[in-house]
PyMOL Python script that loads the backbone (N, CA, C, O; Angstrom):
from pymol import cmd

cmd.read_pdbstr("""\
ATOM      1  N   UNK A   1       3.268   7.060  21.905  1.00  0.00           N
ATOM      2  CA  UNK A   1       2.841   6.437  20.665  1.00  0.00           C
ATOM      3  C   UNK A   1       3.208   4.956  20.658  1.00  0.00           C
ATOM      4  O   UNK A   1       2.440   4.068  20.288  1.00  0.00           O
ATOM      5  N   UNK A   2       4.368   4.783  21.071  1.00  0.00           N
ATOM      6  CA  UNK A   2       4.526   3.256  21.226  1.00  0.00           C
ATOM      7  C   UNK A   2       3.814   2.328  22.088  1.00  0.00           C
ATOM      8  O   UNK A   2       3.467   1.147  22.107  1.00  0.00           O
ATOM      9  N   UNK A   3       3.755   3.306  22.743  1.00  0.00           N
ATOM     10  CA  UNK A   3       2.789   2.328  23.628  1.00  0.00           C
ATOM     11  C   UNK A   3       1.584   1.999  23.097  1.00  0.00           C
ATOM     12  O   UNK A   3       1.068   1.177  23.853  1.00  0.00           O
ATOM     13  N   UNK A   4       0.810   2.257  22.078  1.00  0.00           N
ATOM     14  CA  UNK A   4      -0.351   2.678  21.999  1.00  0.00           C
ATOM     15  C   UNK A   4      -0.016   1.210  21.148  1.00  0.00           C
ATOM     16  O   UNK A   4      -0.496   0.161  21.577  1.00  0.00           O
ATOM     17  N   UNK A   5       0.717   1.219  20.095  1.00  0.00           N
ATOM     18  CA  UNK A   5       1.079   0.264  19.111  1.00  0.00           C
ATOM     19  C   UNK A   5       1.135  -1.183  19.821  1.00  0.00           C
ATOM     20  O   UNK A   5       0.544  -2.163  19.367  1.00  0.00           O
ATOM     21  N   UNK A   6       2.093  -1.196  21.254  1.00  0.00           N
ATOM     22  CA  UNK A   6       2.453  -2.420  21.667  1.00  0.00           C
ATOM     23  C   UNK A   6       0.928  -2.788  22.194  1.00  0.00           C
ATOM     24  O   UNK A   6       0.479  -3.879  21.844  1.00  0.00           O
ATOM     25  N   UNK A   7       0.116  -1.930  23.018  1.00  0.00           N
ATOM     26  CA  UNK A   7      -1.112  -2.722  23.255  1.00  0.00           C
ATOM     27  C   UNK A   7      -1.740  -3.065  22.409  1.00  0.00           C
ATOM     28  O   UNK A   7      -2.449  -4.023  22.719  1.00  0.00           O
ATOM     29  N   UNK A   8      -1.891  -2.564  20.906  1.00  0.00           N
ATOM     30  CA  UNK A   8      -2.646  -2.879  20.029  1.00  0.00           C
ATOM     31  C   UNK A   8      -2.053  -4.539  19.483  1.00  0.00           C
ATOM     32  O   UNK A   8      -2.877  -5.451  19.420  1.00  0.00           O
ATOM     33  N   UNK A   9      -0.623  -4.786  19.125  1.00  0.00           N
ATOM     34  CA  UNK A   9      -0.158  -5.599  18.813  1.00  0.00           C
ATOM     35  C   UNK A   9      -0.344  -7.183  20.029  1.00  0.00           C
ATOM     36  O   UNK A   9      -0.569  -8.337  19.665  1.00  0.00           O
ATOM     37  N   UNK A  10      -0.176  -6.735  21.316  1.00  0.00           N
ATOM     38  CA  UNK A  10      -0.136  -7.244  22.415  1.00  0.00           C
ATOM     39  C   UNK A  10      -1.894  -8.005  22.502  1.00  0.00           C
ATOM     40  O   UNK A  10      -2.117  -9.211  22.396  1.00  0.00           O
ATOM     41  N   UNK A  11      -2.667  -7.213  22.660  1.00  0.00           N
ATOM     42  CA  UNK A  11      -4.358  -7.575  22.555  1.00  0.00           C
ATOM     43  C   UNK A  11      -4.438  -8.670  21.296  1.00  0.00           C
ATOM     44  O   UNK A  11      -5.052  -9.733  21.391  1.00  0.00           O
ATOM     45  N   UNK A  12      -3.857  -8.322  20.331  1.00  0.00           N
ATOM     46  CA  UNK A  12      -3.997  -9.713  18.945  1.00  0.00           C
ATOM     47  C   UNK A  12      -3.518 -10.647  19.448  1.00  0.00           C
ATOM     48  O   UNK A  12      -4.190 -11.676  19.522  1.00  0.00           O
ATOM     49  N   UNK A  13      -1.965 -10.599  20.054  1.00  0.00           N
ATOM     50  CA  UNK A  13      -1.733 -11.924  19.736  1.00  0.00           C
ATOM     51  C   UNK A  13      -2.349 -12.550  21.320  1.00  0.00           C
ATOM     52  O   UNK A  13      -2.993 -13.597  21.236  1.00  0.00           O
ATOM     53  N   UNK A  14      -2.218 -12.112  22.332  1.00  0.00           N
ATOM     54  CA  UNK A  14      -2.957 -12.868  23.454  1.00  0.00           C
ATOM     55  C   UNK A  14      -4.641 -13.298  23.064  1.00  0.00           C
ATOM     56  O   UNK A  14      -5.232 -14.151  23.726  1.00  0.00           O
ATOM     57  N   UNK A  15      -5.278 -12.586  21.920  1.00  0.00           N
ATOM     58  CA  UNK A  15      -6.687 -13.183  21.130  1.00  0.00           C
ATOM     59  C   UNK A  15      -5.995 -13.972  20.550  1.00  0.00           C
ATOM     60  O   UNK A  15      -6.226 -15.022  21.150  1.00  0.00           O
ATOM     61  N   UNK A  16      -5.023 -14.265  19.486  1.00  0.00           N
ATOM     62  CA  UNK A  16      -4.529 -15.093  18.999  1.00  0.00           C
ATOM     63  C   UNK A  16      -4.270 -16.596  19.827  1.00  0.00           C
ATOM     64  O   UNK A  16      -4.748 -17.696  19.549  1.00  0.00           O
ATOM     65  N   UNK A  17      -3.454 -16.268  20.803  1.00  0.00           N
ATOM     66  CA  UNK A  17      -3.100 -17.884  21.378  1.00  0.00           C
ATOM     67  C   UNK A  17      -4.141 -18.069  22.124  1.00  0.00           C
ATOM     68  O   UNK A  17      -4.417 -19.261  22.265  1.00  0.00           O
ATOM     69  N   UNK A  18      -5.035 -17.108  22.823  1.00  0.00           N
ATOM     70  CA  UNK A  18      -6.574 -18.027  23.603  1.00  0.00           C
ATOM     71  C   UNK A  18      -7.681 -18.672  22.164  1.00  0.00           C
ATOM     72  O   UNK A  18      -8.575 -19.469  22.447  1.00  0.00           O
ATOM     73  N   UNK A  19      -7.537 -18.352  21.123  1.00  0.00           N
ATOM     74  CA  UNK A  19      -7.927 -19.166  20.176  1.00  0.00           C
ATOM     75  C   UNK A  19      -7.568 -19.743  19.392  1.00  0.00           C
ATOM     76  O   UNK A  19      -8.244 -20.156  18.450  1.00  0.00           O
ATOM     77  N   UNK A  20      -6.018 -19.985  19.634  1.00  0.00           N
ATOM     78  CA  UNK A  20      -5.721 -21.294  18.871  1.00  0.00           C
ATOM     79  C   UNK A  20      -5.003 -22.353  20.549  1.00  0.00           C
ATOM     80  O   UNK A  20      -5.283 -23.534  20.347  1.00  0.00           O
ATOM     81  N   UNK A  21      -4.567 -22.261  21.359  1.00  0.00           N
ATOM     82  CA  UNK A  21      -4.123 -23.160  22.467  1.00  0.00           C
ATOM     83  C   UNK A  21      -5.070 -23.732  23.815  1.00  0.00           C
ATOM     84  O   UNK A  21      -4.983 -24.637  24.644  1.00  0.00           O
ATOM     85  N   UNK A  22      -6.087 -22.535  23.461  1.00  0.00           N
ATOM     86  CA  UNK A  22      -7.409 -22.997  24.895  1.00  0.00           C
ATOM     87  C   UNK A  22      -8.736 -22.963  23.925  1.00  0.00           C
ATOM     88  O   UNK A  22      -9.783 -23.027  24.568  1.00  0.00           O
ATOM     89  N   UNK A  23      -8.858 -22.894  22.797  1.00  0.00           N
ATOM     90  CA  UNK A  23     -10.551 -22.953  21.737  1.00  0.00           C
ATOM     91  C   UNK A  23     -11.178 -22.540  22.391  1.00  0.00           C
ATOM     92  O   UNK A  23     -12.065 -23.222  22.904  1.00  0.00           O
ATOM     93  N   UNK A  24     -10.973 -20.893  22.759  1.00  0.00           N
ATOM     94  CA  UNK A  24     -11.921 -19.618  22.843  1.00  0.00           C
ATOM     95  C   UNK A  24     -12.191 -19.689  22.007  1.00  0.00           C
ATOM     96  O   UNK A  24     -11.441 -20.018  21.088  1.00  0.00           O
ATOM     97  N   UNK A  25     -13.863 -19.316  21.833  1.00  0.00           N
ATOM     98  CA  UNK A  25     -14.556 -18.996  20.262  1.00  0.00           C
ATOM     99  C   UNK A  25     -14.221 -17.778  19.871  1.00  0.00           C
ATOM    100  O   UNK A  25     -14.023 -16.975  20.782  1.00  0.00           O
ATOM    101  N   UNK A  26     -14.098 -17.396  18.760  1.00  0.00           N
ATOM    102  CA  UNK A  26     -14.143 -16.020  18.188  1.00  0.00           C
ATOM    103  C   UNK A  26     -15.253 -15.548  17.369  1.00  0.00           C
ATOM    104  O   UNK A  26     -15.635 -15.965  16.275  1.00  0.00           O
ATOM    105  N   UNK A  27     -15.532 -14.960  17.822  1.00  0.00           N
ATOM    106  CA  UNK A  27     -17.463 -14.817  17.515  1.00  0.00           C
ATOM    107  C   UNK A  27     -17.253 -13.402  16.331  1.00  0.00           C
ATOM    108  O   UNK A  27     -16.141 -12.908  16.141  1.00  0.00           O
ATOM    109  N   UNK A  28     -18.063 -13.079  15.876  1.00  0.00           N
ATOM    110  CA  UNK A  28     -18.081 -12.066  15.083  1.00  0.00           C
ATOM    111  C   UNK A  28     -18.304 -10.336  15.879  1.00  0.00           C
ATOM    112  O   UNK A  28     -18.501  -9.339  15.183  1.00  0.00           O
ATOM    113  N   UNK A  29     -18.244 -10.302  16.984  1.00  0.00           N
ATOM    114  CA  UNK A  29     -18.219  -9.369  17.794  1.00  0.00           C
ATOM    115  C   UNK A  29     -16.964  -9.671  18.158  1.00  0.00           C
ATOM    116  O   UNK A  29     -16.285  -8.698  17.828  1.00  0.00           O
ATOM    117  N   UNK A  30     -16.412 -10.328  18.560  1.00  0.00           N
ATOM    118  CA  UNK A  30     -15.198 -10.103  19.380  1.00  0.00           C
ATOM    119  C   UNK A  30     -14.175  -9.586  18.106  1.00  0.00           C
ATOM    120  O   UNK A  30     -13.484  -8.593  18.334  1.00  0.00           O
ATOM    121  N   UNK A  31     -14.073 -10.228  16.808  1.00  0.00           N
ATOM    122  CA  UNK A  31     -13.528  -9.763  15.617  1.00  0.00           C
ATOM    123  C   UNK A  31     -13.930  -8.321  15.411  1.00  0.00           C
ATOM    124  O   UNK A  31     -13.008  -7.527  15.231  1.00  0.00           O
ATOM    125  N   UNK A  32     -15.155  -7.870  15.411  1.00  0.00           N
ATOM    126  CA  UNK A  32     -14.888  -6.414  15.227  1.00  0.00           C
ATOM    127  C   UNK A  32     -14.628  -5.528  15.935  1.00  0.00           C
ATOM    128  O   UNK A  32     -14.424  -4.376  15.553  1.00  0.00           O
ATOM    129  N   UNK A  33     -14.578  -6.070  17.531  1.00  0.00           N
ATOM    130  CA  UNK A  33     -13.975  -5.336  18.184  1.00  0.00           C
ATOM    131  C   UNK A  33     -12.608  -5.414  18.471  1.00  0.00           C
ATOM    132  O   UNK A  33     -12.101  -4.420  18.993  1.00  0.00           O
ATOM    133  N   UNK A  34     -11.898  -6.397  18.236  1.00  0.00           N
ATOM    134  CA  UNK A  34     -10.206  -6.176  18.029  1.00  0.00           C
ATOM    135  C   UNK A  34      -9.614  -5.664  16.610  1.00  0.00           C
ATOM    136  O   UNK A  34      -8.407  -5.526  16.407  1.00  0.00           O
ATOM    137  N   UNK A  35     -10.780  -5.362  15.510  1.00  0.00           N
ATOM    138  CA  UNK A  35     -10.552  -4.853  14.089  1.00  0.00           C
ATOM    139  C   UNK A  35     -10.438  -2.946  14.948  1.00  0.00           C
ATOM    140  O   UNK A  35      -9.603  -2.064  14.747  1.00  0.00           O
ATOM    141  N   UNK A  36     -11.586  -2.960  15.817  1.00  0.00           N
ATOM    142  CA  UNK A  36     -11.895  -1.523  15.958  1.00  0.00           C
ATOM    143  C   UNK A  36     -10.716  -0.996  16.910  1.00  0.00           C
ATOM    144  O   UNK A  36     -10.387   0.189  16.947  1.00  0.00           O
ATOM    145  N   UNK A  37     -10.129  -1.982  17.658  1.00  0.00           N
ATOM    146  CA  UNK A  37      -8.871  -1.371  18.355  1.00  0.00           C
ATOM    147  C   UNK A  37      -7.676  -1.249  17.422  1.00  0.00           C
ATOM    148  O   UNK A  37      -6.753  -0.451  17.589  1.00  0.00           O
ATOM    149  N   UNK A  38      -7.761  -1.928  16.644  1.00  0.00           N
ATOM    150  CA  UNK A  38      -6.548  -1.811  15.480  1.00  0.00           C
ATOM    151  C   UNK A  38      -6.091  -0.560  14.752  1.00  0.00           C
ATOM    152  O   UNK A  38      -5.023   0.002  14.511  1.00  0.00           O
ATOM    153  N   UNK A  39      -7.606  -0.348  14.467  1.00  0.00           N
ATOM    154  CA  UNK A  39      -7.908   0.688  13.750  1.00  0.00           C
ATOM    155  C   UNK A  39      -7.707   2.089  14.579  1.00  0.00           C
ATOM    156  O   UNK A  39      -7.078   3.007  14.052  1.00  0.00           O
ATOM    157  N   UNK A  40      -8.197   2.204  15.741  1.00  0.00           N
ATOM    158  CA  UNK A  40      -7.334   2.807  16.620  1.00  0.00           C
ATOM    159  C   UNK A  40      -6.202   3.334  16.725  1.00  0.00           C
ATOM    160  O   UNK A  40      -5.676   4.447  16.712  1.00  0.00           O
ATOM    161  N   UNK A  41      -5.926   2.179  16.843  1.00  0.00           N
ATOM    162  CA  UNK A  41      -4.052   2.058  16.861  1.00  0.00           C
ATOM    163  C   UNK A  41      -3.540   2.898  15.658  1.00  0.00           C
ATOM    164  O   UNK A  41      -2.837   3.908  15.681  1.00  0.00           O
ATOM    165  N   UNK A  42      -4.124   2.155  14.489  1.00  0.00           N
ATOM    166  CA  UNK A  42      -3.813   3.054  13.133  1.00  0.00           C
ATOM    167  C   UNK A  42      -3.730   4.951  13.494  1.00  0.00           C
ATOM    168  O   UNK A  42      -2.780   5.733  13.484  1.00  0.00           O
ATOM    169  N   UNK A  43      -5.321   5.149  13.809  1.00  0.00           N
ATOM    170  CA  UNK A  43      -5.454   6.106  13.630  1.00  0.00           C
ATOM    171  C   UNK A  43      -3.838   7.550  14.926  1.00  0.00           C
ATOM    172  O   UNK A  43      -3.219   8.591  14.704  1.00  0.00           O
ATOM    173  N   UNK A  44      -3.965   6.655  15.970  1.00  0.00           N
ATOM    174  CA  UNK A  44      -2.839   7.664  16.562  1.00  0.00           C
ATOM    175  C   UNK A  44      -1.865   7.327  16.188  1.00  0.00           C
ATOM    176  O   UNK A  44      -1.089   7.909  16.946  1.00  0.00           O
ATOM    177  N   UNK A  45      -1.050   6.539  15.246  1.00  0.00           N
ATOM    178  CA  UNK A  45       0.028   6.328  14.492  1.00  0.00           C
ATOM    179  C   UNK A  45      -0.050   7.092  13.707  1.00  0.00           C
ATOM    180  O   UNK A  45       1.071   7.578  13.557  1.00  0.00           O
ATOM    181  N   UNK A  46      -1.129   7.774  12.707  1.00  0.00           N
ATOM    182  CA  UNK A  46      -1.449   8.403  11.544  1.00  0.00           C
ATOM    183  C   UNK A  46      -1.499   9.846  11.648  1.00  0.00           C
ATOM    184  O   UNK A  46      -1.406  10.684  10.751  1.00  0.00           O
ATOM    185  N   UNK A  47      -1.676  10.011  13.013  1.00  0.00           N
ATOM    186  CA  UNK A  47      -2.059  11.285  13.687  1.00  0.00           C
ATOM    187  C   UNK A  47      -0.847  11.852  13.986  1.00  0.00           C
ATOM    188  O   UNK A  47       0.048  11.172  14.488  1.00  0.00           O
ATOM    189  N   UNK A  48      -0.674  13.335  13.672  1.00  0.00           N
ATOM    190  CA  UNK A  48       0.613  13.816  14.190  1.00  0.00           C
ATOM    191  C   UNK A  48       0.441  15.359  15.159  1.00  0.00           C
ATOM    192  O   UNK A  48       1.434  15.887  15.660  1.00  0.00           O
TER     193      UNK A  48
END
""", "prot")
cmd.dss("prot")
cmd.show_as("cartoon", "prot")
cmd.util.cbc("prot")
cmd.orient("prot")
């Protein structure tokens, strides 16, 4: 389970610093697809 969390957390912020330190665009696909891994994440956290 943790693991599942740290990649989820891990994937944001490495999207995070390639778009704020190198101005990768963040397009509206790439946003819903790191919303949809999140959500992910949620869901086997939620899951018992």
């Amino acid at each position: 389970m943790a693991y599942a969390v740290w990649s989820g957390l891990g994937l944001a912020l490495v999207t995070l610093v390639g778009v704020a330190m190198f101005q990768e665009s963040l397009s509206l696909w790439k946003t819903g697809s790191i919303l949809l891994i999140i959500l992910g994440v949620i869901g086997l956290k939620c899951h018992r």
